[in-house]
N, C-alpha and C positions, 0 to 999 in steps of 0.2 A: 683329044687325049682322054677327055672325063668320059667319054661312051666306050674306048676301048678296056679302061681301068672298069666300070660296068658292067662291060660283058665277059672279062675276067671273071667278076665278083659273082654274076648270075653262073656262069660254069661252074666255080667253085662251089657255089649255093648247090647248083643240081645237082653235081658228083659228090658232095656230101651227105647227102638228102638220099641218094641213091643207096651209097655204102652203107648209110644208117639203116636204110631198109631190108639191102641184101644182107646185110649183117645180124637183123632185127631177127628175121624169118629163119635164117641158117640156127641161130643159137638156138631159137625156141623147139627148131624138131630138132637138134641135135639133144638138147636139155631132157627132155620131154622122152626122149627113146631111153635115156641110162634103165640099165636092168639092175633088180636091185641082185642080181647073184654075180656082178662084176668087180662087187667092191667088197672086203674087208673093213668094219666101220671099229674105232675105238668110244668107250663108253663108262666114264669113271663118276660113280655116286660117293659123294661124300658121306659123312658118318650123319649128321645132322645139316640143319640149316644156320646153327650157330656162326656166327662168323669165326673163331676159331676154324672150324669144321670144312668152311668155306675155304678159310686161306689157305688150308694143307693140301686139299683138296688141287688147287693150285699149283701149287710145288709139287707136290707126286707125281700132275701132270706135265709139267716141266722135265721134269725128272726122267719120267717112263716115256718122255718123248725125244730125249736127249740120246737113250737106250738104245731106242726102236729107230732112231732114224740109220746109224751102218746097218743093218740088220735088216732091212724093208729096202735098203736099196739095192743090196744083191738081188732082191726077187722080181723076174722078170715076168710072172705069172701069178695071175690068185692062187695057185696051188702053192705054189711057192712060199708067198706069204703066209698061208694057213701053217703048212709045215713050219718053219722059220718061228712063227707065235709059238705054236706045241711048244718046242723043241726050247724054246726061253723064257714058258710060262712059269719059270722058278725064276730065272733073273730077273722077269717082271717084280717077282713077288717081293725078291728080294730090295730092288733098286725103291720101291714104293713103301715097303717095313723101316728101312733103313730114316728117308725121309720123315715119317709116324714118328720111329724114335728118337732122329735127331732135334726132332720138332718138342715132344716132349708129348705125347700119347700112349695111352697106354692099351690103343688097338689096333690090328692088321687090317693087312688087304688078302682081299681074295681075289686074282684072277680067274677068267673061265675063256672059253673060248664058248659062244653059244648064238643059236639065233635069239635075234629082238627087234623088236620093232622100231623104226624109225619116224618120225615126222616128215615134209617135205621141208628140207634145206638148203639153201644157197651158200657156196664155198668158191668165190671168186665168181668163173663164167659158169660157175657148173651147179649144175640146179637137180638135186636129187629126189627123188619123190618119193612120197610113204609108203613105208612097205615093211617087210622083212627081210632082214639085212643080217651075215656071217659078221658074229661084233666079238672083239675081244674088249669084256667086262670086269673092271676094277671097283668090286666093291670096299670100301674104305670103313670098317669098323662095321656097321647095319646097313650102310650103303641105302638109307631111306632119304637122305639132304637133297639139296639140288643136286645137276651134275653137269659134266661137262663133255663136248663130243666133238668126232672129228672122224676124217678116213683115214685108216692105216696104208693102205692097198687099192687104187694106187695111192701115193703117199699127199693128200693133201692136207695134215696138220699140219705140213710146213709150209703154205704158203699165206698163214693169215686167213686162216680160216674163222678162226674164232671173232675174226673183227665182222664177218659179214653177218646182215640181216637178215633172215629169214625169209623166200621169195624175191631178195633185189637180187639183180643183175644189173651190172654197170657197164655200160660200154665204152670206150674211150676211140674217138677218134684225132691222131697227133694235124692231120689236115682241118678239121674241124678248130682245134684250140690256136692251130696259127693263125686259122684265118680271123676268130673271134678273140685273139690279141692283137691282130694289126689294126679292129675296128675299135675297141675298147681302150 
């Protein structure tokens, strides 16, 4: 019985080991080819680095993402989204002013629609690389502070973007964590 329970274990080791690799290699040319003219990026500078400046900053994003999200999911195409942005880069402006003033500032945002540059970023499995990127940009007052970023198009500011670290990728295998709770 104890060498049949082991050669289970050893399969499940190599079919693991396996997936971890074909899965390893899949993500990295998959990651590695994103173009950067497939995505729509968002890109909001706060006024300052004050914290004030920081936490409205915050909220606007909250806010113009709360917006954007009916709005970006009719669009079935980067073109779509680009028009879609145009077409409510005043109710950007407005849902972000609104936030400013409820907040107690006493300056605007400016939306654009423009290219910029991006860094290489990791947003869940998807690993974007540096480049020049179609960004709808929020500047907040001088828009010189830190800032905050994410993709509009397709839409991954809503999956927790903001939690990932720059360069990781995580892989999760659900056969992997059974088998290293049955041992643990």
């Amino acid at each position: 019985m104890k060498k049949i329970i082991l050669a289970v274990c050893v399969c499940l080791a190599l079919t693991i080991i396996g997936l971890v690799v074909f899965k390893t290699g899949k993500n990295e040319s998959t990651a590695h080819a994103q173009s950067t003219e497939s995505y729509l990026r968002l890109h909001i500078r706060a006024n300052s680095n004050n914290e004030a400046d920081q936490a409205v900053k915050l909220k606007v994003k909250e806010k113009v993402v709360n917006y954007l999200t009916p709005i970006v999911a009719e669009c079935e195409t980067l073109e779509d989204a680009h028009k879609a942005i145009k077409s409510n880069l005043a109710g950007i402006k407005q849902v972000a002013d609104e936030v400013l003033k409820q907040e107690g500032f006493n300056y605007f945002s400016c939306p654009k629609l423009c290219d910029e540059f991006f860094p290489t970023r990791a947003y869940n499995n998807v690993v974007l690389k540096e480049g020049i990127y179609d960004a709808l940009i929020i500047n907040l007052g001088s828009g010189v502070g830190n800032n905050w970023w994410c993709v509009v198009y397709p839409p991954l500011c809503f999956i927790g973007a903001e939690n990932t670290s720059e360069n990781t990728i995580v892989y999760k295998s659900k056969l992997y964590e059974i088998v290293n709770k049955f041992f643990n």
